[in-house]
Backbone as CSV, one residue per row, in Angstrom:
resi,resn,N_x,N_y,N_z,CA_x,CA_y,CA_z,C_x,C_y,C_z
1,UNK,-38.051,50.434,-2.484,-36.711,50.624,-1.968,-36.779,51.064,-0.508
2,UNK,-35.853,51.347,0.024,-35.553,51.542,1.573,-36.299,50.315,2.567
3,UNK,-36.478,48.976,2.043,-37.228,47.997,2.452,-35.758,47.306,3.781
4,UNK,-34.504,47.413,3.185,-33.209,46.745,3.897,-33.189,47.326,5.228
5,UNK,-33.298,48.969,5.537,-33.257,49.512,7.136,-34.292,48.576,7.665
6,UNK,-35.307,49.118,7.403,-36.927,48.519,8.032,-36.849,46.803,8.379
7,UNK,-36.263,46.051,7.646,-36.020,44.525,8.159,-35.014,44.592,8.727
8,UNK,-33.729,45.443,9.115,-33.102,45.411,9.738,-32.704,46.008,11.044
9,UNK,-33.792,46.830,11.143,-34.441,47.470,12.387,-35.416,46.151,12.637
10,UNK,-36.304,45.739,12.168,-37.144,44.368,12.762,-36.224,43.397,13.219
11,UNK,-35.333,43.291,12.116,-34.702,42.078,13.027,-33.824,42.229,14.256
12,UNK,-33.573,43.128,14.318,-33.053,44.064,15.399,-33.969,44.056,16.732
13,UNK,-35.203,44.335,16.328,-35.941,44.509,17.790,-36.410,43.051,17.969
14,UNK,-36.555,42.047,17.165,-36.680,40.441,17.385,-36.022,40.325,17.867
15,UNK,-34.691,40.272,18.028,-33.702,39.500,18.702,-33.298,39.974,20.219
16,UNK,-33.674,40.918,20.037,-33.446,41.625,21.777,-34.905,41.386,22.084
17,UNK,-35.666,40.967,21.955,-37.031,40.652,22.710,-37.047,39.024,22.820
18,UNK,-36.465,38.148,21.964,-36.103,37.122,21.886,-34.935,36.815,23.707
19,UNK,-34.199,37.798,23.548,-32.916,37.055,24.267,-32.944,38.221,25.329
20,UNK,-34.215,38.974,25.862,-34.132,40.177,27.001,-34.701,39.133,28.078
21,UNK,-33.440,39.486,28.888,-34.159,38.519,30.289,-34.264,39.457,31.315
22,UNK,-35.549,40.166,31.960,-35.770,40.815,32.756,-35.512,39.902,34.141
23,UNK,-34.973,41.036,35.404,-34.774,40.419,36.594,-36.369,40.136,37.118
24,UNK,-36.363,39.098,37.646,-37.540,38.255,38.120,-37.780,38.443,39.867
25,UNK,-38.970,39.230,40.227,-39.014,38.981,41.532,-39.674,37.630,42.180
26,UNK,-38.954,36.668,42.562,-39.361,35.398,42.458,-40.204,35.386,44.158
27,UNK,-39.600,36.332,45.070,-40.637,36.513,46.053,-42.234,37.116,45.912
28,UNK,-42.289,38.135,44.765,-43.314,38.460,44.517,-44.157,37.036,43.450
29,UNK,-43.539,36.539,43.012,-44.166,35.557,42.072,-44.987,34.438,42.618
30,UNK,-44.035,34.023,43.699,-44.410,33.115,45.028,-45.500,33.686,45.170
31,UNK,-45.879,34.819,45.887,-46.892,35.730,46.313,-47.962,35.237,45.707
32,UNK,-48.123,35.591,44.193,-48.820,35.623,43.199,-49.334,34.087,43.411
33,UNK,-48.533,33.357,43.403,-49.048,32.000,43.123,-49.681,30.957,43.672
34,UNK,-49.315,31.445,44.882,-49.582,30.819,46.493,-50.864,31.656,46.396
35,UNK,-51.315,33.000,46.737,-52.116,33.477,47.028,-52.126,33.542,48.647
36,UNK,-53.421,34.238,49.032,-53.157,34.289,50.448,-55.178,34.236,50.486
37,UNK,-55.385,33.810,51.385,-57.435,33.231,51.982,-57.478,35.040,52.569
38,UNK,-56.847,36.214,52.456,-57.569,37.352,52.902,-57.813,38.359,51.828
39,UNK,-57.335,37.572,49.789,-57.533,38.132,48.848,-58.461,37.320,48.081
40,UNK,-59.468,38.304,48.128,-60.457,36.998,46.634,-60.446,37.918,45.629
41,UNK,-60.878,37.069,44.624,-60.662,37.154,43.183,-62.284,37.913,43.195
42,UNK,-62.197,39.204,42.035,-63.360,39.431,41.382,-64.177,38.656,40.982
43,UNK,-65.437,38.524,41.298,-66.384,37.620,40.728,-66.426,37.940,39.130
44,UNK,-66.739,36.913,38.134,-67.357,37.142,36.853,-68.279,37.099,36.285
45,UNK,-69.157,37.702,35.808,-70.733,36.917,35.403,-70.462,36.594,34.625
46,UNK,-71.253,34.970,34.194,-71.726,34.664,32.708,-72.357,35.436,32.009
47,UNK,-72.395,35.428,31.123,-73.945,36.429,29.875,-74.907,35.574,29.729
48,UNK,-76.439,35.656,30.027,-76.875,34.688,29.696,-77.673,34.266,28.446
49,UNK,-77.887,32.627,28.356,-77.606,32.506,26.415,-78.897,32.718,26.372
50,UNK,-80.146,33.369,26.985,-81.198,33.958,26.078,-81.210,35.867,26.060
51,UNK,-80.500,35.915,25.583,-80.695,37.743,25.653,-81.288,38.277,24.533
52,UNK,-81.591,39.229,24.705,-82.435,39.997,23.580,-81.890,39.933,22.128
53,UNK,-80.710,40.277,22.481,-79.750,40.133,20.552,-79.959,38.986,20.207
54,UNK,-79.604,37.932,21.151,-79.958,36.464,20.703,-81.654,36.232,19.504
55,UNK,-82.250,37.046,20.285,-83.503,36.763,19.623,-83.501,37.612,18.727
56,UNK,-83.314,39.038,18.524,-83.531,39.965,17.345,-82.414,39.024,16.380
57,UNK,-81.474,38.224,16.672,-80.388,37.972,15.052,-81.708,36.668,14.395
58,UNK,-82.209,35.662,15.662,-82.829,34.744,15.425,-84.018,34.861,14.417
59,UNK,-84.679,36.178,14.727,-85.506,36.952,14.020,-85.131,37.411,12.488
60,UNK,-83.890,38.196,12.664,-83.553,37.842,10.886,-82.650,37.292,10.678
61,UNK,-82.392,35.822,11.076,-82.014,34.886,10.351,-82.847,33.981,9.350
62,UNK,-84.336,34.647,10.200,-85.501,33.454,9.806,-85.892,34.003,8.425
63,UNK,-86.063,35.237,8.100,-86.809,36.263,7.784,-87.493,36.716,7.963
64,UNK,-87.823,36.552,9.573,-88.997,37.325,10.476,-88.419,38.667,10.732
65,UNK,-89.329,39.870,10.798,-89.154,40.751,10.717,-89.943,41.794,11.894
C-alpha cells in the first residue's frame, strides 16, 4: 500500500523534466562549438593492450598458476 503517492510523485517529476526548458546561452554554446586555436583539449592516453593484468587473468584462464 501507499504505492499511489510514490507513482504520483514519479509521474510528477517525469513530466516537468520532460517539458523543463531551461534558458539557453546560445552565445556561450557558439563558444563551445566553434572553439577558439588558443584552447586545446587535454590529451588522453590509451592503456596499453599488453599490461600486467592482461597477463596475470591470461595466466588463470589457462590454469597456469
Amino acid at each position: 500500500m501507499g504505492r499511489g503517492r510514490a507513482k504520483a510523485k514519479q509521474t510528477k517529476v517525469a513530466r516537468e523534466l520532460k517539458y523543463y526548458s531551461p534558458d539557453t546561452d546560445l552565445s556561450s554554446l557558439e563558444r563551445e562549438l566553434h572553439g577558439s586555436s588558443s584552447t586545446s583539449l587535454p590529451s588522453t592516453r590509451v592503456a596499453e593492450s599488453g599490461t600486467d593484468e592482461d597477463d596475470d587473468y591470461d595466466k588463470w584462464a589457462s590454469g597456469r598458476r
